[in-house]
N, C-alpha and C positions, 0 to 999 in steps of 0.2 A: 729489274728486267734488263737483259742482256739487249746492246744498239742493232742496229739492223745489220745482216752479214753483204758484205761489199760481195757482188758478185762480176768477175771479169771475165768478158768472152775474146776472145780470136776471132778476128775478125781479116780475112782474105781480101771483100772488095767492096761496093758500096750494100752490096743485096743483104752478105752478111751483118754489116752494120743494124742495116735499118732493122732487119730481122732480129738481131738479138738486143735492140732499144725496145723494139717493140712488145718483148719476151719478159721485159724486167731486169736486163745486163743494167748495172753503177758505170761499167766502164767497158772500155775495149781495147785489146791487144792487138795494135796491127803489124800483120807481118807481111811477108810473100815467101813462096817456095818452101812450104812445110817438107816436102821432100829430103830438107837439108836442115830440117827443124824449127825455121824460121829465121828469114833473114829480112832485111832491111828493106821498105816498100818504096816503091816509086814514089816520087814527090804528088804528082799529078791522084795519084790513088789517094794518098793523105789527105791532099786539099776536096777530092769530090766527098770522102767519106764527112769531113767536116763540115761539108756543106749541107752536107743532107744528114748528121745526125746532131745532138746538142748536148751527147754525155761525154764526159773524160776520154781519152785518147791517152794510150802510150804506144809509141811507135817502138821501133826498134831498131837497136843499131848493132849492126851485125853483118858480116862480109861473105861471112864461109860458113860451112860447116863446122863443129869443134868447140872453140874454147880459148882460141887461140886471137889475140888480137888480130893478125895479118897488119895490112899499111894504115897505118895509124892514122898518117897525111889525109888517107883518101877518107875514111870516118869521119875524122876532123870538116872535112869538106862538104860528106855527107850530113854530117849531123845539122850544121849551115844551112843546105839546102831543106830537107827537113824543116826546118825551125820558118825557113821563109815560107812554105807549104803551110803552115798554120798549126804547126808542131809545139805542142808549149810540156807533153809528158814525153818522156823515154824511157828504154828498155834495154840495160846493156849489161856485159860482165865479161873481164878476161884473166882467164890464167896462163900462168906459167910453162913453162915446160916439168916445174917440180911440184906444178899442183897448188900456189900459190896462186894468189891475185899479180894479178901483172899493172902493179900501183901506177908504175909511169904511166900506161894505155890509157887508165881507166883513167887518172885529174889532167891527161890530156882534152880527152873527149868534155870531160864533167867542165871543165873549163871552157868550151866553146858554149855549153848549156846555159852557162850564167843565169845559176841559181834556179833553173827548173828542175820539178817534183821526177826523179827515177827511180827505177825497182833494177836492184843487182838480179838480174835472172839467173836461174838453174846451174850455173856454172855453180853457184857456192855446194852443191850435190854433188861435184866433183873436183872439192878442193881437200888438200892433204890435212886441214885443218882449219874448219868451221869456225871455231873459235877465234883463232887467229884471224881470219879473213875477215870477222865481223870488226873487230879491235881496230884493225889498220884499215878500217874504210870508217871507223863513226864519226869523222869529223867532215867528211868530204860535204859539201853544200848538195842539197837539194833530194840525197837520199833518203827516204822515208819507207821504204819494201823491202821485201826481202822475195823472190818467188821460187820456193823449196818444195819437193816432193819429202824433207830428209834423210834422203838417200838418191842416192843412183838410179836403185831400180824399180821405183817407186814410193808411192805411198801407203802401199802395202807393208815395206819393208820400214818406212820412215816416220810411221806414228809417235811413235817413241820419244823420237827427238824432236820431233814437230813437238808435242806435247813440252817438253823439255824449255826449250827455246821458248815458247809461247808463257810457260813458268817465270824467264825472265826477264821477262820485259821490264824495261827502265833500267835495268842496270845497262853498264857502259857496253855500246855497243850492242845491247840490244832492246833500242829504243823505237826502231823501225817495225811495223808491220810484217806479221807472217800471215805473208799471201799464199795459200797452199795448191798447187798445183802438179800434173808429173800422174798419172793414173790415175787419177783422181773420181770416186765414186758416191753416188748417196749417202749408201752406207757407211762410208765412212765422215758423212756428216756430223751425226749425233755426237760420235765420242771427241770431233773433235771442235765442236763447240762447248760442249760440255768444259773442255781445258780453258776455253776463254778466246780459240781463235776465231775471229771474223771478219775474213778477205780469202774467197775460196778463186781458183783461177780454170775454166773451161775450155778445149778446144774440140777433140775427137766426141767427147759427152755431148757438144753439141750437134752433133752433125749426125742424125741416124742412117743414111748414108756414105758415112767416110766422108776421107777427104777430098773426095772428086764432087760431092755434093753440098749443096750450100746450108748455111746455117739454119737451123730450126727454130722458128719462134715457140712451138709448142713444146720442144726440149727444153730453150732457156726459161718456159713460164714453170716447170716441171721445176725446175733446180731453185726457182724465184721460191715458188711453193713450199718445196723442201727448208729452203735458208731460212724463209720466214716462219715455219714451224717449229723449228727445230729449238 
């Protein structure tokens, strides 16, 4: 029998938390400013959510919009304050200008982490090569995720390679979890647990109202339902 599928939601402020614990979310993604895809949450937001929920937490470390490091210092700074917030998961990933992993950025920040559990997000959807990006990160401490639609423009487009990647796990570099997230539908449940994957990642799915409206516990118990049928 296939383990149970990690289910993570996004999570905006405490309401959303409590709502998608109370749904059956493994964990939660906290951000702010989906606007700009999610960036980096207040200290004060982090510490109320973890006071009031008692599942996993990954925050995220993130400046701008993009892909792009931006001040490195200030991350470094941030992620600090974070970690005093009651932050012990994180959420990061930068490339290049040429589409690469931007290595110095990333054992910058992973270095103030000191050995806490991260998931390289979305950015590896928009690197010049996967492969490679996986390679020159599998040593770094504390990565265990990966969170890929495989591809760009979803997961409509990135079964494939989701399936693919999920194929090789244990070999080098892709020893880490594929957390699937990026368009992500029911329907495309089945087939891809079917390949073996089990860590799916939610945001707009949760929220029947968009993003001006708060998380749904009866969406996340929906998706609970789904993972554990499936």
């Amino acid at each position: 029998m296939s383990k149970r599928a990690v289910l993570e939601v996004i999570a905006l402020d405490v309401e959303d938390a409590v709502a998608a614990q109370a749904g059956g979310a493994d964990r939660l993604e906290l951000v702010t400013d989906m606007a700009a895809d999610g960036l980096s949450p207040a200290p004060a937001t982090v510490a109320g959510i973890r006071a009031a929920v008692d599942i996993d937490l990954r925050v995220m470390l993130r400046l701008a919009d993009g892909f792009a490091a931006g001040d490195v210092d200030r991350l470094v700074r941030v992620a600090g304050d974070l970690r005093e917030a009651g932050a012990d998961q994180f959420v990061l990933g930068f490339l290049d200008g040429d589409g690469g992993v931007d290595l110095a950025a990333v054992e910058r920040v992973v270095g103030m982490l000191d050995g806490c559990a991260w998931t390289f997000h979305r950015a590896i959807d928009r690197a010049a090569d996967r492969d490679a990006l996986r390679k020159q990160l599998a040593e770094l401490p504390g990565l265990d995720t990966y969170l890929t639609a495989g591809a760009a423009g979803g997961v409509d487009e990135g079964v494939p390679t989701l399936v693919a990647e999920a194929g090789r796990r244990g070999e080098p570099g892709y020893e880490q979890t594929v957390l699937v997230g990026g368009g992500l539908r029911l329907d495309h449940v089945g087939p891809l647990r079917d390949a073996g994957i089990d860590a799916f990642h939610i945001g707009g799915a949760a929220r029947p109202s968009g993003w001006q409206g708060p998380v749904s516990e009866g969406a996340v118990r929906e998706w609970r339902r789904v993972l554990d049928g499936a």
